[in-house]
C-alpha beads as a LAMMPS data file, in Angstrom:
LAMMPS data file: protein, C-alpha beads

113 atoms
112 bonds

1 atom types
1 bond types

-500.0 500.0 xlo xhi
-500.0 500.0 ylo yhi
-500.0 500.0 zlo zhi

Masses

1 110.0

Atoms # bond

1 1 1 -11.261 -17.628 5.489
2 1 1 -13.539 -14.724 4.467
3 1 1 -16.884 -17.197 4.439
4 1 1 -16.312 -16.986 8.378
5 1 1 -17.635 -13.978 8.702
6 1 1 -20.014 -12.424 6.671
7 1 1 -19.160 -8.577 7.420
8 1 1 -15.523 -9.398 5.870
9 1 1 -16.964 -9.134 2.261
10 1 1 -18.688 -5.817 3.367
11 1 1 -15.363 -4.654 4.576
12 1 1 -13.987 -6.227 0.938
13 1 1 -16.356 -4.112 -1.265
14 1 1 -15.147 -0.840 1.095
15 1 1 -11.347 -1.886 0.277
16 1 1 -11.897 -2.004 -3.334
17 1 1 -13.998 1.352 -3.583
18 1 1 -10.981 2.791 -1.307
19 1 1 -8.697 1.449 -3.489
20 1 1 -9.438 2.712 -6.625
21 1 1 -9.577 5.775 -5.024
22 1 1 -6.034 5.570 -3.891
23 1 1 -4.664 4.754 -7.325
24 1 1 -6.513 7.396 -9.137
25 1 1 -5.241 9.689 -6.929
26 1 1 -1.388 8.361 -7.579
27 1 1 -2.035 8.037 -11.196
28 1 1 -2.319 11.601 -11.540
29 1 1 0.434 12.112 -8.986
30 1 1 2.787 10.569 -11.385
31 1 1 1.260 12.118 -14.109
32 1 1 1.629 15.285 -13.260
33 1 1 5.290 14.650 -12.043
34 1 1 5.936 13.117 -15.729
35 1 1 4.947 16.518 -17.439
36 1 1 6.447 18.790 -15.291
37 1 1 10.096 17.714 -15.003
38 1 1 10.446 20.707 -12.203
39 1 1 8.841 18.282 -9.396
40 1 1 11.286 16.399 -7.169
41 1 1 11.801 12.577 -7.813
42 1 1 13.420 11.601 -4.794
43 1 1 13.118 7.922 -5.195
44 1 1 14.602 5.215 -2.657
45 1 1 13.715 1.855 -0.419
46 1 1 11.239 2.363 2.841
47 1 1 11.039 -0.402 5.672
48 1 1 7.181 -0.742 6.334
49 1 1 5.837 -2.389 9.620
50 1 1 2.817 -4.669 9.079
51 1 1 0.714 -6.088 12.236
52 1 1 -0.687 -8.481 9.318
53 1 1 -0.468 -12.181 10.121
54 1 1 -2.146 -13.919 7.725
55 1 1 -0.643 -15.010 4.133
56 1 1 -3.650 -13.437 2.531
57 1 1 -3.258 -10.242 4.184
58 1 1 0.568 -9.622 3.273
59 1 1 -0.004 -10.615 -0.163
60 1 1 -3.007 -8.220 -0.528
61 1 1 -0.902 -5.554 0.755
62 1 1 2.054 -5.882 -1.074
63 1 1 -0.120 -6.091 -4.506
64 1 1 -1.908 -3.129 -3.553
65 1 1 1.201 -1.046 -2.942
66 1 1 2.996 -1.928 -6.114
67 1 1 -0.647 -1.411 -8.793
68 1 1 -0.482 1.537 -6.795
69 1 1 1.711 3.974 -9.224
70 1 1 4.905 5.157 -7.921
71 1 1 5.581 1.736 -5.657
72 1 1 6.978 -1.347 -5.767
73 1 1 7.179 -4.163 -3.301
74 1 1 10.341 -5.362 -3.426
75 1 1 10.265 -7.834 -0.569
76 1 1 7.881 -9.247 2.013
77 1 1 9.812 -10.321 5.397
78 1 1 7.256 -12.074 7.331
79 1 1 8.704 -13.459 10.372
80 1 1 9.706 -10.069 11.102
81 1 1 6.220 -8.406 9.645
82 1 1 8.004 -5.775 7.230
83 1 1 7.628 -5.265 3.576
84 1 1 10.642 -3.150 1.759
85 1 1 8.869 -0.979 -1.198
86 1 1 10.512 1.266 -3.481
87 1 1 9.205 4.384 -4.027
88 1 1 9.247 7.516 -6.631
89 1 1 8.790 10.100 -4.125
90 1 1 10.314 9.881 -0.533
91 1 1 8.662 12.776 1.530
92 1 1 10.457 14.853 3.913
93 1 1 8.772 14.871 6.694
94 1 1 8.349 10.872 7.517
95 1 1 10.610 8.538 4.708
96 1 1 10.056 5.978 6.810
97 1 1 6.218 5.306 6.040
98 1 1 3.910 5.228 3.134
99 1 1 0.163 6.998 4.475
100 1 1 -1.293 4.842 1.962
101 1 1 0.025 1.478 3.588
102 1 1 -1.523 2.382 6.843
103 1 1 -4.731 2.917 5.438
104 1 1 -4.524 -0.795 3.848
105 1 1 -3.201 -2.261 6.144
106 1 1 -5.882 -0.783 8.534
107 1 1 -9.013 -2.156 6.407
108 1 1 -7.045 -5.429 5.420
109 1 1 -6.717 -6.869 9.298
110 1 1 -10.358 -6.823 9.353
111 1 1 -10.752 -8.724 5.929
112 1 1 -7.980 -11.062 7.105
113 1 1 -6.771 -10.877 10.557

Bonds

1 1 1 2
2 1 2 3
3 1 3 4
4 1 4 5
5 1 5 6
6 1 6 7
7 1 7 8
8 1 8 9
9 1 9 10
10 1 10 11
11 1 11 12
12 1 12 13
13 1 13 14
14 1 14 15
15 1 15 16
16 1 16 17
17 1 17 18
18 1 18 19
19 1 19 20
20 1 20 21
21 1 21 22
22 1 22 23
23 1 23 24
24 1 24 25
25 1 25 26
26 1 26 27
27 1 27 28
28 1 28 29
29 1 29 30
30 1 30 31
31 1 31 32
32 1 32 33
33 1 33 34
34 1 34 35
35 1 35 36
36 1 36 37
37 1 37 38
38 1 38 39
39 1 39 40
40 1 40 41
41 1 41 42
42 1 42 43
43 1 43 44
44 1 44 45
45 1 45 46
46 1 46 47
47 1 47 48
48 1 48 49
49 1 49 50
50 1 50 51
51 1 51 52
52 1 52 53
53 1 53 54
54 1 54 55
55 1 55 56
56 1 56 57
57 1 57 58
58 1 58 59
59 1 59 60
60 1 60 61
61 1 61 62
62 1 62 63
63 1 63 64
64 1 64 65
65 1 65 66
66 1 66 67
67 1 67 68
68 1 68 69
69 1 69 70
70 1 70 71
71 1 71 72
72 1 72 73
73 1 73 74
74 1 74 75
75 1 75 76
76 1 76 77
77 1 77 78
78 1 78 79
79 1 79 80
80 1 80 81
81 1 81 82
82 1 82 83
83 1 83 84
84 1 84 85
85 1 85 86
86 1 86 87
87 1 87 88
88 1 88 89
89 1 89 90
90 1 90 91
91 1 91 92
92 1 92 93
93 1 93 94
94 1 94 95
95 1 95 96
96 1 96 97
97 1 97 98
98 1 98 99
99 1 99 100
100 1 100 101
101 1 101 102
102 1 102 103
103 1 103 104
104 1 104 105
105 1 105 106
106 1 106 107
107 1 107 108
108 1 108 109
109 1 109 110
110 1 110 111
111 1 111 112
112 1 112 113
């Protein structure tokens, strides 16, 4: 229902550029963890929490996290507004949340919500 509202496909073009940006960024993440077999691989399942509604939205987020290098969406829950994604690299400080996700999810309940 983008055609609603005209400012969604302004919010649209911001996703993509941020986008891009993200997965560049984890590209070389993964890279770099690839040639230097020192780096921790800690990989392992996190439980995201989505305030996404809409079909569109989940969808867009769970493709985004797994063409995002070093994820995979394993499962979208709806009714109970989680996604389960698999990742390379569980940090220390927070396993329980993927800062990318946020910022998605963030710019993709404006495009869809």
């Amino acid at each position: 229902m983008m055609h609603k509202n005209p400012l969604r496909y302004l919010w649209f073009i911001y996703y993509i550029v941020i986008f891009l940006w993200e997965c560049l960024k984890a590209n070389v993440d993964v890279a770099f963890r690839v040639l230097h077999p020192n780096l921790p691989i800690r990989p392992g399942t996190v439980k995201i929490k989505t305030a996404l509604k809409s079909d569109s939205g989940l969808t867009f987020l769970a493709n985004s996290l797994t063409l995002t290098p070093g994820n995979t969406t394993i499962d979208v829950d709806k009714a109970a507004g989680v996604l389960y994604v698999h990742r390379l690299c569980i940090k220390n400080e927070n396993p329980g949340s993927i800062p990318v996700a946020a910022k998605f999810e963030r710019i993709l309940k404006r495009i869809f919500d």
